[in-house]
C-alpha positions as CSV (number, residue, x, y, z in Angstrom):
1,X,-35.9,18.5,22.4
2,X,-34.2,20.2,25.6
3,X,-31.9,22.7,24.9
4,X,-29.3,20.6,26.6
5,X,-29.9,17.7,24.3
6,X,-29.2,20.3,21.5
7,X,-26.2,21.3,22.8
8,X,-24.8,17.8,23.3
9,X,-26.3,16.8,20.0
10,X,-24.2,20.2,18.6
11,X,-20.6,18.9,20.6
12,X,-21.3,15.5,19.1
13,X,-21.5,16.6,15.6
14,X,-18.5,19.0,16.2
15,X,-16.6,15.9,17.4
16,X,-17.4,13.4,14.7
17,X,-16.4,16.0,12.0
18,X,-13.0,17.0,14.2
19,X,-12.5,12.9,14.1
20,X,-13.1,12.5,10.6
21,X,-11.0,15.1,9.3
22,X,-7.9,14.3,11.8
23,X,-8.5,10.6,9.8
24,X,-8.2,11.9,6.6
25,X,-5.0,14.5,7.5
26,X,-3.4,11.0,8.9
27,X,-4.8,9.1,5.8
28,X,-4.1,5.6,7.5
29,X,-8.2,4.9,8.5
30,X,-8.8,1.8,10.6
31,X,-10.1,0.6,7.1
32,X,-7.6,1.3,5.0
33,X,-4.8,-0.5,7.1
34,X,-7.4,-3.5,7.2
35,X,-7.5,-2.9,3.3
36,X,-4.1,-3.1,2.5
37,X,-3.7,-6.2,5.3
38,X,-5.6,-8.0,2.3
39,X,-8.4,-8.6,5.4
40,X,-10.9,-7.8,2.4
41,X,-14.2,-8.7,4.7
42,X,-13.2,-6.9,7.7
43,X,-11.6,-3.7,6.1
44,X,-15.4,-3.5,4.1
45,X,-17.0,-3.7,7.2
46,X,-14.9,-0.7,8.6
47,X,-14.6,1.4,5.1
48,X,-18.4,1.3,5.3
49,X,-18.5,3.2,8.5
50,X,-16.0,5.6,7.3
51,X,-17.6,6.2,4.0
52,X,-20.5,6.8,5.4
53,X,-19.4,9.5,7.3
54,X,-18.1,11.3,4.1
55,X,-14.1,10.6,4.1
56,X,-13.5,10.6,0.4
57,X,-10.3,8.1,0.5
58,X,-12.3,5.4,2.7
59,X,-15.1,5.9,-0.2
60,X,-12.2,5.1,-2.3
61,X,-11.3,2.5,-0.6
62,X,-14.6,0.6,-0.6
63,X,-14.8,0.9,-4.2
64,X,-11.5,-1.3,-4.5
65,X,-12.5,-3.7,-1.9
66,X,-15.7,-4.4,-2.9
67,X,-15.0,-4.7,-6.4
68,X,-11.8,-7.0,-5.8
69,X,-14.2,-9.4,-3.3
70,X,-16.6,-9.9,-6.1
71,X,-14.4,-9.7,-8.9
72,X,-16.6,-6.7,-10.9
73,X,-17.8,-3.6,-10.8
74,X,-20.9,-4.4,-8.5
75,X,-23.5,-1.4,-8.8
76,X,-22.3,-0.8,-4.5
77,X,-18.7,-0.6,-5.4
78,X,-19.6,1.9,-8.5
79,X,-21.7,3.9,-6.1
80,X,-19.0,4.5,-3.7
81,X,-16.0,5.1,-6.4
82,X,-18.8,7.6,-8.0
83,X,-18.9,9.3,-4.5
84,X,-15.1,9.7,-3.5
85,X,-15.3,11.4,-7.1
86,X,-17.5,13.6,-6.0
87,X,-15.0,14.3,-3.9
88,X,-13.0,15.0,-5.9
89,X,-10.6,11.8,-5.2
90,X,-8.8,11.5,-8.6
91,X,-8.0,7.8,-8.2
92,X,-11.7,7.6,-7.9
93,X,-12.1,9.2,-11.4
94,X,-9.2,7.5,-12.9
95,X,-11.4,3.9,-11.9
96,X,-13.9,5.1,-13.2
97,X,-12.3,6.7,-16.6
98,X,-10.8,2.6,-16.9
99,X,-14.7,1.2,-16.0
100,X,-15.9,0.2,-19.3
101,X,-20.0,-0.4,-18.5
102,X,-21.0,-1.9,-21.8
103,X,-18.6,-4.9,-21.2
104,X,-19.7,-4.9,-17.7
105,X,-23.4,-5.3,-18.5
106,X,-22.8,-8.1,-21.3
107,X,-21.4,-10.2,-18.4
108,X,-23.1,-9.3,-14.9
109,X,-25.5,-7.2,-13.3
110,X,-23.7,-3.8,-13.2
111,X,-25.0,-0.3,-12.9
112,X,-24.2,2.3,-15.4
113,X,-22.0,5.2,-14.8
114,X,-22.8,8.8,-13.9
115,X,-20.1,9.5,-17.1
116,X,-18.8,7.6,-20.1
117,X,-14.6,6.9,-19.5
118,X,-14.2,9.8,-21.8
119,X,-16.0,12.3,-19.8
120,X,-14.5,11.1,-16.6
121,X,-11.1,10.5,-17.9
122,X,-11.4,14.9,-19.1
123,X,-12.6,15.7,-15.0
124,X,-9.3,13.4,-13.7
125,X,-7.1,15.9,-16.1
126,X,-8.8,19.0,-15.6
127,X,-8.0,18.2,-11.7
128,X,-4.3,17.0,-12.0
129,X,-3.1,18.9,-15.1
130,X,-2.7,22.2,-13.8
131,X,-0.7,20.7,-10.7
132,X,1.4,18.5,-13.1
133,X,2.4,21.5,-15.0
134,X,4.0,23.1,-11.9
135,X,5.9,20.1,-11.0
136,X,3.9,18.7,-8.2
137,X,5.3,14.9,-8.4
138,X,2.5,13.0,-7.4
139,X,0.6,14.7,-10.2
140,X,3.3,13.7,-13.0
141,X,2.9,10.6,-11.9
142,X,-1.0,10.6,-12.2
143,X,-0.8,12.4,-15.9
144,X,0.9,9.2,-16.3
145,X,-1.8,7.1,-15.1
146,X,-4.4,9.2,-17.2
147,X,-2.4,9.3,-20.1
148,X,-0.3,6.1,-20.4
149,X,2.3,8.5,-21.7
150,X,5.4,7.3,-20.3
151,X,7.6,10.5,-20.9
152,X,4.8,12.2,-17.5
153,X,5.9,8.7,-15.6
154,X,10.2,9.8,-15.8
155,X,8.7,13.4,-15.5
156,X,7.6,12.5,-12.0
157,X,10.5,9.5,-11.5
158,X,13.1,12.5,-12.0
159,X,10.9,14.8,-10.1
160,X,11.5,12.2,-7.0
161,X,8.7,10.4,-6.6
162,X,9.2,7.1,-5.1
163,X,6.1,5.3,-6.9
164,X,7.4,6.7,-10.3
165,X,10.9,5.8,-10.2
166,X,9.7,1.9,-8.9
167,X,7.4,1.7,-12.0
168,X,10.6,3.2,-14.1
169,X,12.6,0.0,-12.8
170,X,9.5,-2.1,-13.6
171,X,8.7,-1.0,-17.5
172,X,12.5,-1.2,-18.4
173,X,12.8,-4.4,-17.0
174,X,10.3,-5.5,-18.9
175,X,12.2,-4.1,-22.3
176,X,10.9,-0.1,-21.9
177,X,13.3,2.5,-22.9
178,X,16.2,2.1,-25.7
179,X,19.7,0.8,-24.5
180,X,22.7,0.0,-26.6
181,X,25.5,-0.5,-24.7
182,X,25.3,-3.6,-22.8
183,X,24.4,-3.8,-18.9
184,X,23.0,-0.1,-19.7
185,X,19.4,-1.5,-18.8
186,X,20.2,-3.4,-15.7
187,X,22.1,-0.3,-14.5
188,X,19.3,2.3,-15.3
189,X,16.8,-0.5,-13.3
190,X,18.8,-0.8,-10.1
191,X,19.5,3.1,-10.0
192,X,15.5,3.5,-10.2
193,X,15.3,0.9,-7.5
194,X,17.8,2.6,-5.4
195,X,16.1,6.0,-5.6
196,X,12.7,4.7,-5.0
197,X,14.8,2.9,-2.0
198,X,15.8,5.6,-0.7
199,X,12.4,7.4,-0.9
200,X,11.2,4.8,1.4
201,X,9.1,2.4,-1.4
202,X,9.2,-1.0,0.4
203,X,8.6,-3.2,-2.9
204,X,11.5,-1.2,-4.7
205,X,13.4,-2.2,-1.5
206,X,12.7,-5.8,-2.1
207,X,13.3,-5.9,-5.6
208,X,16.6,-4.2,-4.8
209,X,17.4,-6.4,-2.2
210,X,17.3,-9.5,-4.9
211,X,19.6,-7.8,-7.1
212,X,22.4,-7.0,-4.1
213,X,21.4,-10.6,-3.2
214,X,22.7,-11.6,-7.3
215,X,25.6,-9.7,-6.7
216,X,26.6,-11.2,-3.6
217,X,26.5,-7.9,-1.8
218,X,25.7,-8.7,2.0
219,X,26.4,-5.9,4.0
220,X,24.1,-4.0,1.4
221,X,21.6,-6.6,1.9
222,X,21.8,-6.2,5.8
223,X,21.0,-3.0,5.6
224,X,18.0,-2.6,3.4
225,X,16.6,-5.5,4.6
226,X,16.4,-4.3,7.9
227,X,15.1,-0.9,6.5
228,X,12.6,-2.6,4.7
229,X,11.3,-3.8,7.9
230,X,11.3,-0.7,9.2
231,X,7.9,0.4,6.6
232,X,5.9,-2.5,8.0
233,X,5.7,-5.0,5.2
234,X,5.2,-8.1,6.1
235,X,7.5,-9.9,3.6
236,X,10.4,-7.6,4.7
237,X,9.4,-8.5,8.4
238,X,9.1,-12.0,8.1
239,X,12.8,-12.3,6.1
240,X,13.8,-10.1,8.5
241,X,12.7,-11.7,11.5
242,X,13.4,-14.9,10.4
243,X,17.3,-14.0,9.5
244,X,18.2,-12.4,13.3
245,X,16.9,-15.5,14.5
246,X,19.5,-17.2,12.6
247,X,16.4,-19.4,10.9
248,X,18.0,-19.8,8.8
249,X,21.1,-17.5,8.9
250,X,21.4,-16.0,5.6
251,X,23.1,-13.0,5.9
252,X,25.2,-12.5,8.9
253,X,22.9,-10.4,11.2
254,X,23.9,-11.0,15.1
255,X,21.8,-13.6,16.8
256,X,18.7,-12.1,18.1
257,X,15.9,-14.6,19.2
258,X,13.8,-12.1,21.4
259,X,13.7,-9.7,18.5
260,X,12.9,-12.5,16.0
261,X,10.3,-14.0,17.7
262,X,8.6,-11.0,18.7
263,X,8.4,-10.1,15.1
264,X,7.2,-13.3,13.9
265,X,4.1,-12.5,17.1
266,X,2.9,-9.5,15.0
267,X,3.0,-11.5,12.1
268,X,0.4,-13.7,13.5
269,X,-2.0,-10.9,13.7
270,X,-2.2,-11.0,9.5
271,X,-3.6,-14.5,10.5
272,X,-4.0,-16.2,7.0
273,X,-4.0,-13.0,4.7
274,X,-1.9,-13.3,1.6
275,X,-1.7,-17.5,2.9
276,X,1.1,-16.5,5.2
277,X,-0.7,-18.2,8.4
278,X,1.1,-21.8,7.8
279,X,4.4,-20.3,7.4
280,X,4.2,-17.9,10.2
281,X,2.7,-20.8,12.6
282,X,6.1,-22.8,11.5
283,X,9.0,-20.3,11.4
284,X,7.2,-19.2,15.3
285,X,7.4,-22.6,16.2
286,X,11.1,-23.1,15.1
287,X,12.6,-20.0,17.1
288,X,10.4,-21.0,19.8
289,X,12.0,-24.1,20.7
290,X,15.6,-22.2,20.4
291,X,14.2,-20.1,23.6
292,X,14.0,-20.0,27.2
293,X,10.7,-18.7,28.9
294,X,12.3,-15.8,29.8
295,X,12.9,-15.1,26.3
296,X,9.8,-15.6,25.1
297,X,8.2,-13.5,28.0
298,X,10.7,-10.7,27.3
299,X,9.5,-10.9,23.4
300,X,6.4,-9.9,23.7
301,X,7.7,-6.8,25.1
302,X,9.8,-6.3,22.7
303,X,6.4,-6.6,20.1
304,X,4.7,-4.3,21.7
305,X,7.8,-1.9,21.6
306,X,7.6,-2.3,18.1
307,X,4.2,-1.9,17.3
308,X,4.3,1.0,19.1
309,X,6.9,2.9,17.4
310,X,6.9,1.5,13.5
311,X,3.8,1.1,10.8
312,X,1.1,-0.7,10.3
313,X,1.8,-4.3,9.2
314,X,0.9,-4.1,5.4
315,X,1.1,-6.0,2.0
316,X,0.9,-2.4,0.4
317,X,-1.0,-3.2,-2.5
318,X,-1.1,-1.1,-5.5
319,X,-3.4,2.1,-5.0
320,X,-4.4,2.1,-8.4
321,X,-5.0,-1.7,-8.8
322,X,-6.2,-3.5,-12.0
């Protein structure tokens, strides 16, 4: 090889790594988004690239999506959740602490794990433990996760992070926690909600956005509706887009049919994900025929706009998924 060939070969390599590692200080991989779009086929296909080239989330990543497409724990999927734990990707481990192979192998063709749950449940606390122990939320929250001890889930809810405090609204609506006054639990639910809210969770938001909607709150409703929006999820979008189009007019925003429309366009690009498509195609429809072709033109800008300067659409599925 010519020493120029080296060279080039050299700046290539130096690239790719400078790529990969400006993709895992973003987080947000082309796969990942596709992931949590529920595009399960095409986020694979891009998580394999990205795996492949050592970023230990996207290795994640392909665990969950391969495992979710075939409904197991195919030996391919183990592989790559065994590899993001190398890693040292925690979720990784925590998978792989919940992986019980013995069932597995009664039932399908599965691999067997580098560990038993035991041994890999012992690495994923050795790794978060000492954080947990200095406060670092996120780490509360994944004792939790390790543990199923619920007093490291308020740990982390009162330590502020947004995840805990949703799933504190979630286990004492479904009966957690001791309350003996009445309206005591519904109170302690919708404050969790409102902090997670406020930490910018976007299914707290929705779930909060029912209970203003129970108590007849509007102007609250206006306002987190249209901040839920703001995160990119698509159910938030569409309600949102589908409300300033006055289709139907549910909560009093301002007529706004460019806006509307335009967010209903990058709805579209979901195509059938999550079964959306037939809404989306009928919703479009019904604020197109409300506009002029002047509006319509101007939407698209407005899309674009908007695409530009907000999230990724996204379903934002649990992390840790069952």
């Amino acid at each position: 090889m010519s020493v120029y060939f080296r060279i080039l070969a050299i700046v290539i390599s130096a690239f790719a790594e400078t790529c990969a590692a400006a993709t895992q200080e973003n987080g947000l991989t082309t796969g990942i988004a596709l992931y949590n779009q529920l595009k399960i086929d095409s986020a694979i296909s891009e998580l394999e690239k990205e795996a492949q080239s050592g970023i230990a989330e996207s290795q994640y990543y392909l665990g969950e999506a391969l495992r979710k497409r075939n409904s197991y724990m195919t030996p391919e999927a183990l592989h790559w959740y065994e590899s993001a734990a190398e890693n040292n990707n925690v979720y990784a481990i925590i998978q792989l602490g919940r992986f019980k192979s013995e069932t597995c192998q009664k039932i399908r063709n599965c691999s067997p794990s580098k560990k038993t749950q035991a041994e890999w449940f012992k690495l994923a606390n050795e790794l978060v433990l000492p954080k947990a122990q200095k406060g670092d939320p996120e780490s509360l929250y994944l004792m939790y996760e390790i543990t199923l001890n619920r007093e490291w889930l308020k740990k982390s809810a009162n330590s502020g992070y947004a995840t805990a405090q949703y799933w504190m609204a979630v286990s004492e609506r479904q009966g957690e926690g001791f309350f003996l006054i009445p309206g005591k639990r519904e109170a302690s639910v919708k404050r969790w909600l409102l902090l997670s809210s406020e930490g910018g969770h976007p299914k707290a938001m929705m779930d909060y956005l029912q209970i203003l909607f129970e108590e007849g709150d509007v102007v609250g409703m206006r306002h987190w509706l249209e901040t839920a929006a703001a995160t990119g999820d698509q159910a938030a979008i569409s309600n949102y887009g589908a409300y300033i189009a006055h289709t139907p007019d549910k909560i009093g925003y301002p007529l706004d049919l460019v806006k509307g429309y335009a967010l209903f366009t990058l709805l579209k690009e979901l195509e059938d994900s999550g079964g959306i498509g037939r809404y989306v195609e009928r919703k479009s429809e019904e604020i197109r025929e409300k506009m002029t072709s002047e509006q319509i033109e101007k939407s698209l800008e407005v899309a674009k706009d908007w695409k530009a300067t907000h999230p990724t659409l996204s379903f934002f599925p649990d992390k840790l998924s069952n």
